[in-house]
N, C-alpha and C positions, 0 to 999 in steps of 0.2 A: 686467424678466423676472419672471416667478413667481418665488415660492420653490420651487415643486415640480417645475417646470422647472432650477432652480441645482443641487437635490438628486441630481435626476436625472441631471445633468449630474457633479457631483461624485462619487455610485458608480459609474456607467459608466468614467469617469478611474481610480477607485481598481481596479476590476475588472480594466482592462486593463494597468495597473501590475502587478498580482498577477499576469495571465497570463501576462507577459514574462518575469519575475521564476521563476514554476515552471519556464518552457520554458527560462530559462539554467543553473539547477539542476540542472534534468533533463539538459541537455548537458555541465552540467559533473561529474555522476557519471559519465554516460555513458564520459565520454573518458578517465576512469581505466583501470586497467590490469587490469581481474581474473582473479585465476586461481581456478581450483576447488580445493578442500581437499582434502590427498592423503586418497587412501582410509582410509588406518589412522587416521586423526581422523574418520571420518565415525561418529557411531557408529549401533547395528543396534537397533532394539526390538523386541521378539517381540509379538506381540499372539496372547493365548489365546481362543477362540471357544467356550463352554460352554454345550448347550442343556438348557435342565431342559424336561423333557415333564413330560405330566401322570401318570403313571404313575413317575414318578422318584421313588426313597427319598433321595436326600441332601437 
């Protein structure tokens, strides 16, 4: 065989190791148990909106 065929051959293997490897990951966060944060922990930020025109003194 080529080298470049072996290579080829060996990231394809490594690639699909890795994709199995996220997908059981990803299933095994999934299967946890989440709840949502009760409200009074969520906290609130204001965001202030200030437009300076051209005619603006400050």
């Amino acid at each position: 065989m080529n080298r470049s065929k072996i290579v080829a051959i060996v990231t394809g293997a490594i690639s699909i190791l890795l994709a199995i490897a996220y997908l059981i990951l990803v299933q095994l966060l999934d299967y946890r148990d989440m709840k949502p944060a009760p409200i009074g922990q969520v906290i609130q930020q204001q965001i202030v909106i200030r437009e300076w025109g051209v005619g603006s003194r400050e």
